[in-house]
C-alpha positions as a printed Julia matrix, in Angstrom:
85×3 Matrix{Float64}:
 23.07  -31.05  -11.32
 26.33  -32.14   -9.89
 26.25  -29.38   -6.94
 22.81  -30.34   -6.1
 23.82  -34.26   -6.4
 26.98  -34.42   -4.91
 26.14  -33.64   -0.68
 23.63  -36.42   -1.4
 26.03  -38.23   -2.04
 28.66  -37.35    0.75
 25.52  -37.33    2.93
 25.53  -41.35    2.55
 28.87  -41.54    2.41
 29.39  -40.05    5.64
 26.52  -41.8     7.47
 28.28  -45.27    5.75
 31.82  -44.74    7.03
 31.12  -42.62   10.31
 32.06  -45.23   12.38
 34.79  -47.19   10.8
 38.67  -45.92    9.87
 38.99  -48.81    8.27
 36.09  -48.21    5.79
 36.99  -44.76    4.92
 40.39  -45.79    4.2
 38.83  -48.94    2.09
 36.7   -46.61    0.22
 39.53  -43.81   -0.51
 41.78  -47.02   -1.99
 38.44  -47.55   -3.94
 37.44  -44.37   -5.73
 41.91  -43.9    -6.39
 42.21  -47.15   -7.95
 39.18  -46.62  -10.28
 40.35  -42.57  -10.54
 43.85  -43.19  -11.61
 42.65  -46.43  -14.42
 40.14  -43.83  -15.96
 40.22  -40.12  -16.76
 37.43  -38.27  -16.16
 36.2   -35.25  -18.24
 33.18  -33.83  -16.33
 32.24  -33.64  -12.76
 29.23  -35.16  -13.03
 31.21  -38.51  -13.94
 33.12  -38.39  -10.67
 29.75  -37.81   -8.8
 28.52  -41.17   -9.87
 31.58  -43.16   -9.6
 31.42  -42.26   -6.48
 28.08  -42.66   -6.14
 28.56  -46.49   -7.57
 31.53  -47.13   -5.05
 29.88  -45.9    -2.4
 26.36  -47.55   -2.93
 28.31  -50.91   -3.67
 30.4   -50.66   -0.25
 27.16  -49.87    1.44
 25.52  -52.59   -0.2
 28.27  -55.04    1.17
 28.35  -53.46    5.03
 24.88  -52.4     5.91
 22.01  -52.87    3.01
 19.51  -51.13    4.38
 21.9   -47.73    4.26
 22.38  -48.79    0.42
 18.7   -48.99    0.22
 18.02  -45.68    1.69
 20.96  -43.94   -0.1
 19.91  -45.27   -3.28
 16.13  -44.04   -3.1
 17.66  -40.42   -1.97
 19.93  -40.05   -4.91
 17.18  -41.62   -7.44
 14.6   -39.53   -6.27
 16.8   -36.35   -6.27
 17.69  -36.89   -9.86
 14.67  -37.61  -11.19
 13.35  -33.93   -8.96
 16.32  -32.75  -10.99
 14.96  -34.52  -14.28
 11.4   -33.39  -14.52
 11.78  -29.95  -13.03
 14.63  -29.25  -15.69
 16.36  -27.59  -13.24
């Protein structure tokens, strides 16, 4: 799931920060505070903590990016859900 989740992901990244240095740089400070408090196991954790951070710093810039980004993703994993992929 995570290979098939994660370029969503980037995808709205990407389209979020495209324009701004100083929101890439906000969002790498983001996702290495929260990556060097907690260790994580699997890759599928680090896909939605950066999902999370990314969706929240949307949310805060331009909501209607968060609101797109978030229906992607959601409908992507719940593709991923019922097809049992």
């Amino acid at each position: 799931h995570t290979l098939v989740l994660l370029p969503v992901v980037v995808a709205g990244v990407v389209v979020l920060v495209k324009s701004s240095i100083a929101l890439a740089f906000s969002l790498a400070g983001i996702v290495a505070a929260v990556r060097f408090r907690n260790s994580l196991d699997d890759s599928k954790d680090a896909t939605f903590l950066f999902l999370a951070v990314g969706l929240g710093l949307a949310a805060g810039v331009e909501l209607d990016v968060a609101l797109v980004f978030s229906v992607i993703f959601n409908a992507s994993t719940l593709a991923l859900f019922y097809t049992d992929f």
